[in-house]
C-alpha positions, 0 to 999 in steps of 0.5 A: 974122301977115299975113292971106296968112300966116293964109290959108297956115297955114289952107291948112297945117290943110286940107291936114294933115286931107286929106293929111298923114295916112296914107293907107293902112290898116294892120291890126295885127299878132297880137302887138306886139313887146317893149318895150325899155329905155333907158339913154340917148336912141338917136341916129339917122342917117338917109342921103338922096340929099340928105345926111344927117339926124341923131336924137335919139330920146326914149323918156322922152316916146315910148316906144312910138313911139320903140320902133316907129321902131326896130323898123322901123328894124331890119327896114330898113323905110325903105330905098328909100323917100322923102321923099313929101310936102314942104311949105316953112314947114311940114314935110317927110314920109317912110315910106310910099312909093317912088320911084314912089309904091308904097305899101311893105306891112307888118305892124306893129302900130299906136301908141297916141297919146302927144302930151300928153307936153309936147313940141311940134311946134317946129322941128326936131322929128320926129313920127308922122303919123296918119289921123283916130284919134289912135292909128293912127300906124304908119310914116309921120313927118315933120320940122317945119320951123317951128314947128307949134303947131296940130299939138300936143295940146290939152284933148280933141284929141290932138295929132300925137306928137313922138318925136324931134328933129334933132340935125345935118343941118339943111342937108340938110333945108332942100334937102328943103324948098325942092326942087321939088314937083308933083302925082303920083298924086293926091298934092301936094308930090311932089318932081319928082326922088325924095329917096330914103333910102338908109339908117337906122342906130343911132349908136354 
């Protein structure tokens, strides 16, 4: 790695701590919902004004974090929102604003941490951001683009928690990486022309 390379993925870190997070507190609900079960790995298709992006979900791993994706899936939660924060080389972010940088409200209930569950934060992979307490995940994830190991779990620092991986749509991902981003309210790596999700559905 060249010292650019190290001083970027320092940058990477900095901005990660500042912004990568969520960065509206959540209250959480009175009662979480039920628990689901699984016969097998629940596939994700999620629409963008970019083209689509394909999940696999993986609750042997997650399973409180692939149960609150989908709940918030079900309640149409992600539809209208954006991918608000892009970062080439290193991810791309969705879940908590509009296309004007309204953050959405809501209700659900907070995750509990599960990064120490051997999956890292590799290419492709898909995970929970977070504020500074490990278990404060909620609605906002993120796609890595390269592989992010400073993100994973180490002893006594848990890591940020990967629940899922992307299955097809890698093309319209890198568009998502390599459109063209500003600052927009206080917030770095905006696109300038709103990557919008049109739709999150189960696949059969």
């Amino acid at each position: 790695m060249t010292m650019s390379n190290a001083r970027a993925v320092a940058g990477f870190i900095a901005l990660l701590a500042a912004t990568l997070l969520l960065t509206q507190p959540v209250a959480a609900a009175d009662e979480a919902p039920a628990k689901r079960t699984y016969t097998e790995n629940p596939r994700v298709l999620i629409e963008t004004s970019q083209g689509n992006i394909e999940l696999e979900l993986l609750p042997k791993f997650a399973p409180a974090h692939v149960d609150n994706f989908l709940n918030l899936v079900e309640q149409e939660f992600y539809l209208g929102l954006i991918f608000h924060r892009v970062i080439p080389g290193f991810m791309i972010q969705a879940g908590g604003y509009d296309a004007d940088i309204n953050y959405r409200e809501h209700e659900d209930v907070t995750v509990p941490n599960e990064s120490y569950n051997g999956l890292k934060n590799r290419r492709g992979s898909v995970a929970a951001a977070r504020l500074d307490d490990p278990d404060s995940a909620d609605t906002q994830f993120f796609i890595n683009v390269e592989n992010n190991d400073f993100l994973d779990a180490k002893p006594n620092k848990p890591g940020y928690t990967v629940f899922g991986r992307v299955t097809d749509g890698f093309d319209t991902i890198e568009r998502i990486e390599l459109s063209d981003t500003h600052l927009r309210k206080g917030m770095a790596g905006v696109p300038e022309e709103p990557i919008i999700i049109l739709g999150v559905s189960l696949r059969p």
